[in-house]
Structure formats: C-alpha cells, structure tokens
C-alpha positions as CSV (number, residue, x, y, z in Angstrom):
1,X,-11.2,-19.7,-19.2
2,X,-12.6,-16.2,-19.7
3,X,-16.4,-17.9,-20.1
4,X,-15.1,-20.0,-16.2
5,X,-13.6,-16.6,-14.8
6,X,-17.6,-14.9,-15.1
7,X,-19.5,-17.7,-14.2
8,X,-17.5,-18.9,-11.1
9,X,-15.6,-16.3,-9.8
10,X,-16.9,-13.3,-8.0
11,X,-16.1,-9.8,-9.7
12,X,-15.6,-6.4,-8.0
13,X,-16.4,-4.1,-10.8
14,X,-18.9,-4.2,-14.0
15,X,-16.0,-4.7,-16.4
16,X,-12.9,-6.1,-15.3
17,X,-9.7,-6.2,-17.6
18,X,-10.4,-10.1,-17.9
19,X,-6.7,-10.6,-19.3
20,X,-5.7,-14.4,-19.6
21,X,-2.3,-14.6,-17.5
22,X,0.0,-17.0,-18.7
23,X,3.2,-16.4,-17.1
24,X,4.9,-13.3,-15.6
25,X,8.6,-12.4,-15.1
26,X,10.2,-9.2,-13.9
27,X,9.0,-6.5,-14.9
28,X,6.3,-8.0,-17.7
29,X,2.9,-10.0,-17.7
30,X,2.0,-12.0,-20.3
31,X,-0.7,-13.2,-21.7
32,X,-2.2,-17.0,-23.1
33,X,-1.8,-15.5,-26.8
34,X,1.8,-14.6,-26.4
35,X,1.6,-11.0,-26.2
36,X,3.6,-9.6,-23.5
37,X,3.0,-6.4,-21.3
38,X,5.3,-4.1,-19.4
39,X,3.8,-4.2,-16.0
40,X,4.0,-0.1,-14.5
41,X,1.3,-1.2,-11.3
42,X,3.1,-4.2,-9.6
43,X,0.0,-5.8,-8.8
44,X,-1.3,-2.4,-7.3
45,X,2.3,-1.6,-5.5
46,X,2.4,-5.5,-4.3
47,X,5.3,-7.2,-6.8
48,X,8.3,-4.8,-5.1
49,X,10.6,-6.7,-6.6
50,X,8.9,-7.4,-9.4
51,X,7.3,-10.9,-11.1
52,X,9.0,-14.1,-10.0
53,X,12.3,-12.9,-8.0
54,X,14.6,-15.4,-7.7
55,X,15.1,-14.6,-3.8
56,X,12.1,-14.6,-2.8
57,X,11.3,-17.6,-4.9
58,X,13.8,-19.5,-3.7
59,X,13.2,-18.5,0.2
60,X,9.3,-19.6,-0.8
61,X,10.8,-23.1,-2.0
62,X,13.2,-23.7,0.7
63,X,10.6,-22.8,3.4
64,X,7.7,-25.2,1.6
65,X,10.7,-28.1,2.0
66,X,11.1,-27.4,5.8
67,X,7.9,-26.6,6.9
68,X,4.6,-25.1,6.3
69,X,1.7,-24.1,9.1
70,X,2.4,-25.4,12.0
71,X,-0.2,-23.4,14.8
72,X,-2.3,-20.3,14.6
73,X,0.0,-17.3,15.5
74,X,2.2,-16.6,18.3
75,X,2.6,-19.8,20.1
76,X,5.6,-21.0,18.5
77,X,8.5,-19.7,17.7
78,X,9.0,-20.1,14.0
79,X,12.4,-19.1,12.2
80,X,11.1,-17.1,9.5
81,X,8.6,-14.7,11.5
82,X,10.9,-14.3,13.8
83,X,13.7,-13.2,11.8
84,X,11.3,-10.8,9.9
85,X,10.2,-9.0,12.9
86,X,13.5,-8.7,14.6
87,X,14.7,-7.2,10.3
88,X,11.3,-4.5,10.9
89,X,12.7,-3.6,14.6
90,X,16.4,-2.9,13.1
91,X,15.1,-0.8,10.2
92,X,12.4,1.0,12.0
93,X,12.5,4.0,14.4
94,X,12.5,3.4,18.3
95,X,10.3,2.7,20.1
96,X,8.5,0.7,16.7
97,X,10.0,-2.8,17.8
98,X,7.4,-5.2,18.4
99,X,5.2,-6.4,14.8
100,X,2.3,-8.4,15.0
101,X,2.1,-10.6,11.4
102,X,-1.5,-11.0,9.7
103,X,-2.8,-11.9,6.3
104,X,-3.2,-8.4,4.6
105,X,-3.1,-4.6,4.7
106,X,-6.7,-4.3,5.9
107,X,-6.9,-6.9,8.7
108,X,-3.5,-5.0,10.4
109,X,-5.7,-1.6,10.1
110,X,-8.0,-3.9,12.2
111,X,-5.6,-4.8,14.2
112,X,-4.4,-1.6,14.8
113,X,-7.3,0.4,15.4
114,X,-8.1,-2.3,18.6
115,X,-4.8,-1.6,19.9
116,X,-5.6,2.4,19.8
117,X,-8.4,1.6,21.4
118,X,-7.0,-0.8,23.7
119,X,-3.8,1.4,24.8
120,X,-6.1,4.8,25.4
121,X,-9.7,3.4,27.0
122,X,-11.3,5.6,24.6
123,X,-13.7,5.4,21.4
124,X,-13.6,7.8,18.9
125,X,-11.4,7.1,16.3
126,X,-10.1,9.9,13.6
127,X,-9.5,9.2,9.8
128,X,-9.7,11.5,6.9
129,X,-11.4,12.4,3.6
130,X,-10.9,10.4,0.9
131,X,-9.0,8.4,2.8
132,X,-8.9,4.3,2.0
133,X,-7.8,1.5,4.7
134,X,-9.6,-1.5,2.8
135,X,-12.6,-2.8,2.8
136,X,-13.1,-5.2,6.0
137,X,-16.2,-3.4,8.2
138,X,-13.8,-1.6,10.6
139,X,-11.8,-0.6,7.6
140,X,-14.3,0.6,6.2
141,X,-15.5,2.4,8.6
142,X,-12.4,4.9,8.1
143,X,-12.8,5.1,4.8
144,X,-13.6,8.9,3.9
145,X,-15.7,8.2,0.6
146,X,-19.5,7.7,1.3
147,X,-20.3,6.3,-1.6
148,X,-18.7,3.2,-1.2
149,X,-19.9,2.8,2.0
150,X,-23.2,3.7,2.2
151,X,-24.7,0.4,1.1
152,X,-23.1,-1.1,4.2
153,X,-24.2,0.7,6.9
154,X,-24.5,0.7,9.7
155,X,-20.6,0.4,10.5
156,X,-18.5,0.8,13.3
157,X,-19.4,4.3,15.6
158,X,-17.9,7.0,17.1
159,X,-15.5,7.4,14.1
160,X,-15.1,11.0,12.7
161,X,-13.1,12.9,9.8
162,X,-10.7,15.6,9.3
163,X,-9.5,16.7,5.9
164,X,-5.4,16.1,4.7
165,X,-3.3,19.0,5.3
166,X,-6.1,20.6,6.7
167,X,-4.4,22.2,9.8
168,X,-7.6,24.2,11.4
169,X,-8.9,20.3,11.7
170,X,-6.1,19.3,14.1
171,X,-9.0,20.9,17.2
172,X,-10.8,17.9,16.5
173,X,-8.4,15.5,18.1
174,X,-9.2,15.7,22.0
175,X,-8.8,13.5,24.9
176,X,-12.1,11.7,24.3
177,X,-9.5,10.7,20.7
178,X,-8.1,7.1,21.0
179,X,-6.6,7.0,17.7
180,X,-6.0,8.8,14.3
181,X,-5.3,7.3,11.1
182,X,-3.8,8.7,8.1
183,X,-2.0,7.2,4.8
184,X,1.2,8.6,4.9
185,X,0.6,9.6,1.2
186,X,-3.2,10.0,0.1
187,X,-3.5,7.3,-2.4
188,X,-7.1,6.4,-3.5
189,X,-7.3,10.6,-3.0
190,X,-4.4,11.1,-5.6
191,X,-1.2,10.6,-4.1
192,X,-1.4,13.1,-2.0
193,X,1.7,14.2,0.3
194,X,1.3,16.3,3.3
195,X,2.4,19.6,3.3
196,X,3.5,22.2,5.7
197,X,5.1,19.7,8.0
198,X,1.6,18.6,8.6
199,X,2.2,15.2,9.8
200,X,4.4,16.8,12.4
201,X,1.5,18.6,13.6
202,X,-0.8,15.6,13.8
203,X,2.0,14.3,15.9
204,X,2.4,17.1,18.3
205,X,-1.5,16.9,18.5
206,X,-1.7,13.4,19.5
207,X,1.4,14.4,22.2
208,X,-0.9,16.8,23.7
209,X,-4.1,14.8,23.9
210,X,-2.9,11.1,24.5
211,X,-4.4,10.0,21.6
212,X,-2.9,7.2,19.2
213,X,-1.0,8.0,15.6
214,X,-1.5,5.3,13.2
215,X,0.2,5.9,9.8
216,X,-0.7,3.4,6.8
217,X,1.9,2.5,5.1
218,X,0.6,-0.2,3.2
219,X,1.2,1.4,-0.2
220,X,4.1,3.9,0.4
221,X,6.1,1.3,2.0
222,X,8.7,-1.0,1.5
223,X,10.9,1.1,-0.7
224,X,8.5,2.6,-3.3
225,X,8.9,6.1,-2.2
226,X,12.8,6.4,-1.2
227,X,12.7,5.2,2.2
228,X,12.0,2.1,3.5
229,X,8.7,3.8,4.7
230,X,6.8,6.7,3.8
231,X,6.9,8.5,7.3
232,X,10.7,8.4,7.1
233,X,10.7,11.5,4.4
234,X,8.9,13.7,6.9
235,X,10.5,13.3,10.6
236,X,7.7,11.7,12.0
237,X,7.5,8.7,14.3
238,X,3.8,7.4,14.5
239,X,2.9,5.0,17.3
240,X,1.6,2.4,14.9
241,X,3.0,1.6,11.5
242,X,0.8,-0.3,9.2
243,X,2.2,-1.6,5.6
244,X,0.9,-4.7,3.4
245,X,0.9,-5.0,-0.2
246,X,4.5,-4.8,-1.3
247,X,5.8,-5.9,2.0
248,X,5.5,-10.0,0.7
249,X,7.0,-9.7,-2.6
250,X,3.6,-10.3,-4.3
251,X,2.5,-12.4,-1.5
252,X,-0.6,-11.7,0.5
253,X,0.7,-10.3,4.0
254,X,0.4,-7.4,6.2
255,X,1.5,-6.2,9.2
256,X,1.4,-3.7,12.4
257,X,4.2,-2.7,14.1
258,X,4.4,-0.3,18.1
259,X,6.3,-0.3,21.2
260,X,6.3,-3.5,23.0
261,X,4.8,-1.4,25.9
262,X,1.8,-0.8,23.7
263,X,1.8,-4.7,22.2
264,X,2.1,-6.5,25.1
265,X,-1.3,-5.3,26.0
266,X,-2.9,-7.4,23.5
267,X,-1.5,-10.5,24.9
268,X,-4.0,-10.2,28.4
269,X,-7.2,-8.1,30.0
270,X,-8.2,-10.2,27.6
271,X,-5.8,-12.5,26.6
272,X,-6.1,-13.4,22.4
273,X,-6.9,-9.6,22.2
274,X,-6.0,-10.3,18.6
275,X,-5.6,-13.7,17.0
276,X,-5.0,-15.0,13.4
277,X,-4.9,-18.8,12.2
278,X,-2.5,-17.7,9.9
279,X,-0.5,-14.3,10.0
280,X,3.0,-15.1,10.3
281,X,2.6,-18.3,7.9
282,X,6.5,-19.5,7.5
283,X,6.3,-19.3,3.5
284,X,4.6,-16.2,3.9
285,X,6.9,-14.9,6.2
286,X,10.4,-16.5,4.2
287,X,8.6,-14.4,1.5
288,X,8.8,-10.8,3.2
289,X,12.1,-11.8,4.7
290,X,13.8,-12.2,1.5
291,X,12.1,-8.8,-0.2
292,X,13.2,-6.9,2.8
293,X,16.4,-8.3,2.5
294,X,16.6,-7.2,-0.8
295,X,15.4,-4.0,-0.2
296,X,17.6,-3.1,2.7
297,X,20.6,-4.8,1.0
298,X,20.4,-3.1,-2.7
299,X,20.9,-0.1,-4.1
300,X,16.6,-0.2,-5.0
301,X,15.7,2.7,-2.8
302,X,18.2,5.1,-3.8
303,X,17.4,4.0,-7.6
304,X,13.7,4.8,-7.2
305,X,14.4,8.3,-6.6
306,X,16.1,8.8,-9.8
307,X,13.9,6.2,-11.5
308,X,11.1,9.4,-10.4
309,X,13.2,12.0,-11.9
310,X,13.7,9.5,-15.3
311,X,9.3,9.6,-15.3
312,X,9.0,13.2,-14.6
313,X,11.2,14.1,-17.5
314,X,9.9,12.0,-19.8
315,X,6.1,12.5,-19.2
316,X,6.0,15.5,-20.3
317,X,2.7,16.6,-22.4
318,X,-0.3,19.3,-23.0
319,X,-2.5,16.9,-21.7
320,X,-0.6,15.9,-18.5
321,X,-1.0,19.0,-15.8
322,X,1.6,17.4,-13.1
323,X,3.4,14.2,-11.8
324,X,2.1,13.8,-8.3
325,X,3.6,11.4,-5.6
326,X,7.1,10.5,-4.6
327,X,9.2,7.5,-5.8
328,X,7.2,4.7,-7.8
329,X,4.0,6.1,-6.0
330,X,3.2,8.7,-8.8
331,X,0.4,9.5,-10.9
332,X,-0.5,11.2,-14.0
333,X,-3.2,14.2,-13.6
334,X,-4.9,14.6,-16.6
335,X,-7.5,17.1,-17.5
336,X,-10.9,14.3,-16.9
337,X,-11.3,10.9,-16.6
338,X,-12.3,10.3,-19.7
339,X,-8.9,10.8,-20.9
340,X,-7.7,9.2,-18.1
341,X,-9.9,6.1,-19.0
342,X,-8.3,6.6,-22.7
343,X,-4.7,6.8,-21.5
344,X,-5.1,3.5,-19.1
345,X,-7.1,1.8,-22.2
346,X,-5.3,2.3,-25.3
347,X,-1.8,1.7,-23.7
348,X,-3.2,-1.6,-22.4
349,X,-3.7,-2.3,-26.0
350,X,-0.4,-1.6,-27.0
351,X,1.6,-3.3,-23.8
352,X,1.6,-1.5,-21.3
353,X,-0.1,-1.7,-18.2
354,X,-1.6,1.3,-16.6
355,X,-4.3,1.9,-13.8
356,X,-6.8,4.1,-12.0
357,X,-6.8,5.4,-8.6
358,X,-10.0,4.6,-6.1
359,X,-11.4,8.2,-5.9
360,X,-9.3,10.3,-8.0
361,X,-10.8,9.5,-11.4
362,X,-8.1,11.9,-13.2
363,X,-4.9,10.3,-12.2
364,X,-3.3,7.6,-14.1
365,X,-1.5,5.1,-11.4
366,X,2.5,4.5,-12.0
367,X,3.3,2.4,-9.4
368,X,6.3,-0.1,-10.9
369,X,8.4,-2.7,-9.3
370,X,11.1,-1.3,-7.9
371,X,13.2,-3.1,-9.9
372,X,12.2,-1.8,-13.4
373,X,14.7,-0.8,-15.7
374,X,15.6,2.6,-17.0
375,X,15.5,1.0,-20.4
376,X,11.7,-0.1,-19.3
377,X,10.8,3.2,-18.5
378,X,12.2,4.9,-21.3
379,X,10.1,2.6,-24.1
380,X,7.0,3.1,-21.5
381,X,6.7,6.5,-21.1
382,X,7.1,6.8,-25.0
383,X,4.1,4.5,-25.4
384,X,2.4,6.3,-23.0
385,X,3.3,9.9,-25.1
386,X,2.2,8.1,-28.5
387,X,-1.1,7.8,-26.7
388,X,-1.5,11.1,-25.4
389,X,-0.4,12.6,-28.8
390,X,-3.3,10.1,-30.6
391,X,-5.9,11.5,-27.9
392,X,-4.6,15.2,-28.3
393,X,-5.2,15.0,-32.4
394,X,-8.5,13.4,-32.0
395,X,-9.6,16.2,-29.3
396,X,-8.5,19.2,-32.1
C-alpha cells in the first residue's frame, strides 16, 4: 500500500508520516502491523469526540438508511441541517442565528469574506500576520505567511495585514474596511491568544467604521478550548463566526454563521450569491448534529479545562519553555525545531502521536479528542518526558 500511496496519491509535503491505518478507536490509531498509537492531534483538532463515536456513528448509519443527497443546498428542507442550524442559533450569541452549511473550514472563510463584502459595498479586506484560513485562493489570500503564498500569485487584491495584539494597528481599519478576519487563537502562529482585551478592541474598531468582524473558529471551536467557541472566553460577539474541523466529528464540514439580516442578503442582488452542491449533506449534517449534541449535553467542556491543567503539570521539563493555548489547543515551546522535530519523531516511534504547527516551527501540537482520558494523558505525557530526558542527555 505504501508503494500505491506515492505513486497515485498526491502528497503535500517531501516526507509524509506514510503510516499504514488499519483501524482507529477512541482515543488510538493503529496501524496494519498491530502497533497501536495514542492519538494527542485528533486528525489536526477534527475527531472531537474521538475515533469511531458511537453517536455519531450511529446518527451516520441511521441517516445513510433514510436518505442521502437529495439537491444542491438550500432548496429543501432536510431534517438533519435543519436541526443543526437551529442547535448553532440556541448555543450561539444573538444576533449569530442564521448558518450557511459547506464542505470545509476554508470554503466558509470563502463564504464569509463575500458576505463582508456583500453586507458593506466595500473591498479591502483585513487579516493578520501569520495568520492561516486554508488554502483555497481567497483563503489564501489572507494568509499572513508569504512564503507559502508566493508561488501563487497573483491572488485576490485589496487585502492588507495587521499584526495580533498589535493595538497601534487597529488605525488601519477605516470605512473603505469591509471585513477583518482573525483566528480567535493564532494557531499556525503558535497558539496564540489575544491579550489586553484585544479582540474587544477590534470589535469597538469595526463599531466605529462599519466594517465586518469575522472570527475563525475553525480550530478553537467546538469545545476544545472550554467553551463551545473560542470568542466566548473573551466577551466578544463577531458578526461572522467561522468553525470546521472538529465541528463533524471527524467528518469533512464547515460552516458560517451571522444575523439573518446580514444572510438573507446572499439569497438576491444576485440571487445564488453563494451556492454549494453539497454543504449541508444529511450524513454530513446527522454527523455534526450528534457531536454537538454530545458536546452541549456532556460534561466534555468543563473536563477539557482540567484535562489542560492535568498537561501543564505534567509537562514539565528544561527543555520545555511554556505550555501555550487554552483547553486541548496547547502546544509545547521548545528551545528550536530541531528538537521539536525530535520530540514529534521519537514519540511517534514509541506510540504516541504528536505534530507541528504551520509557521511556528518550535511548538509541538497537543490537540486531543476531547474525550481522552486522564489515564491517556498521564502515560502520554510520560512518554513524551522519557523523550525529552533522552534528547536532553544526548545534547550534554
């Protein structure tokens, strides 16, 4: 399979992991020899609930029996979609009560930079530094990192940056502004959170100007951080509230959700001012339903928070210089990436899985299922300190 996997299926990097999957359930992967591996990056923050959860395997499997795709999205009313959106409009701030369902995190940063666009009249749009939205050409276009952009060009104009937390940059927002976009928590950056109540200040910025607030939630949300979303530790309502990745319970979904005022408008002047074949796919949709059911329902977001604390006390080492993020979102900050590299590596060899961040080549990526054990955590971390300790003797 591995010879089949190179000569057939496209590659994003030089040297992928190339791990033969076999089978995966709750908070472990396994491989095609036997060897099983205790999964700390939930398919990049996308299995919430972990591999295979019976709910939302068993809302999959009822849905596939009743129905699959029926039209391209929002011309009938399908059970499943409906119910999902109506879950997001209870559990979200007012006026955040109308969601428009799509296939993944960067196609509803698509989505959502048209609707800024559309609401205001106006152009320029405002991202940040470091900042990653995906990888489509509008997403892109907000991405803050040059070099993987560069190659592509020319992108989408009239888009301009800021830098996080950076509160002498909040000038640049004016009325020629249709929309700014920020991650909630920096993530390809470092799992960065805004300081100085500086999403607060964004927001009174926007007020001012008339300019649109997008937050991404696409990796903070859904639980991982505390709160259902990220925005919700820092008394902030955004206009637009993107998520994805762990919103589908490890199925490929994503999502943007405003006033009705504001959605409406993409409904006429023109009409199919954004269309999808299939966002809001029933089993997709059953899918999300059940893991926000779960997540709303449970004790999971509550336990993530002391899950955190668990982490932080146990990864405790020379060659760790701080815990950064909030939740399940955290990440290691070693000294250089080539520890980093080492850490990620050598605990992959030993069965447990570890990752890097997109920009932030010193931080080791702990992003769990939600669901993970503290019994998990506990024999993780002290693989991950047998590491460091091996690394540490080797660099006297």
């Amino acid at each position: 399979m591995i010879e089949d996997f190179f000569k057939y299926q496209a590659q994003t990097s030089p040297h992928p992991l190339a791990m033969e999957i076999s089978h995966a359930k709750g908070s472990y992967i396994y491989d095609t020899d036997g060897n099983a591996y205790l999964d700390m990056v939930a398919g990049v923050s996308a299995n919430t609930l972990g591999h295979q959860p019976q709910r939302v395997n068993d809302a999959i499997k009822k849905q596939l029996d009743t129905y699959s795709h029926v039209m391209v999205y929002g011309e009938y009313a399908q059970h499943p979609a409906t119910e999902l959106c109506k879950l997001l409009a209870e559990n979200l701030p007012y006026p955040l009560t109308k969601t428009y369902l799509v296939n993944s995190g960067t196609e509803a940063i698509e989505g959502a930079l048209k609707l800024a666009r559309r609401v205001t009249g106006r152009s320029q749009l405002i991202s940040c530094h470091n900042a990653y939205h995906g990888n489509t050409m509008g997403s892109m276009s907000v991405m803050g990192f040059e070099e993987r952009k560069q190659i592509f060009r020319p992108l989408i104009p009239d888009v301009d940056f800021i830098t996080f937390n950076n509160e002498v940059d909040l000038g640049k927002i004016t009325t020629r502004t249709a929309g700014i976009l920020l991650e909630t928590i920096q993530g390809g950056a470092g799992f960065i959170e805004p300081q100085n109540d500086f999403l607060k200040k964004i927001r009174q910025r926007c007020d001012e100007v008339g300019a649109i607030m997008i937050l991404d939630e696409i990796q903070p949300g859904f639980g991982r951080t505390g709160k259902l979303f990220g925005f919700q530790n820092y008394d902030v309502i955004p206009d637009v509230v993107v998520m994805g990745k762990g919103m589908g319970g490890g199925m490929p979904v994503g999502a943007f959700t405003a006033s009705a005022e504001m959605m409406d408008l993409l409904s006429h002047d023109p009409k199919l001012g954004h269309i999808t074949t299939f966002g809001g796919h029933p089993v997709i949709a059953a899918a999300s339903l059940a893991t926000l059911q779960e997540i709303t329902e449970t004790n999971l977001m509550q336990e993530t928070l002391e899950k955190e604390q668990l982490f932080k006390k146990l990864l405790v080492h020379p060659l760790i210089k701080e815990i950064r993020g909030r939740g399940l979102m955290l990440a290691a900050m070693t000294d250089s990436p080539e520890i980093t590299n080492e850490v990620i590596l050598r605990c992959h060899k030993r069965g447990v899985i570890l990752f890097w961040l997109l920009f932030e080549g010193c931080a080791v990526r702990i992003t769990p299922p939600l669901t993970i054990s503290n019994e998990e955590i506990t024999k993780g971390c002290g693989i991950i300190i047998e590491v460091l300790n091996e690394i540490e003797k080797e660099m006297k």
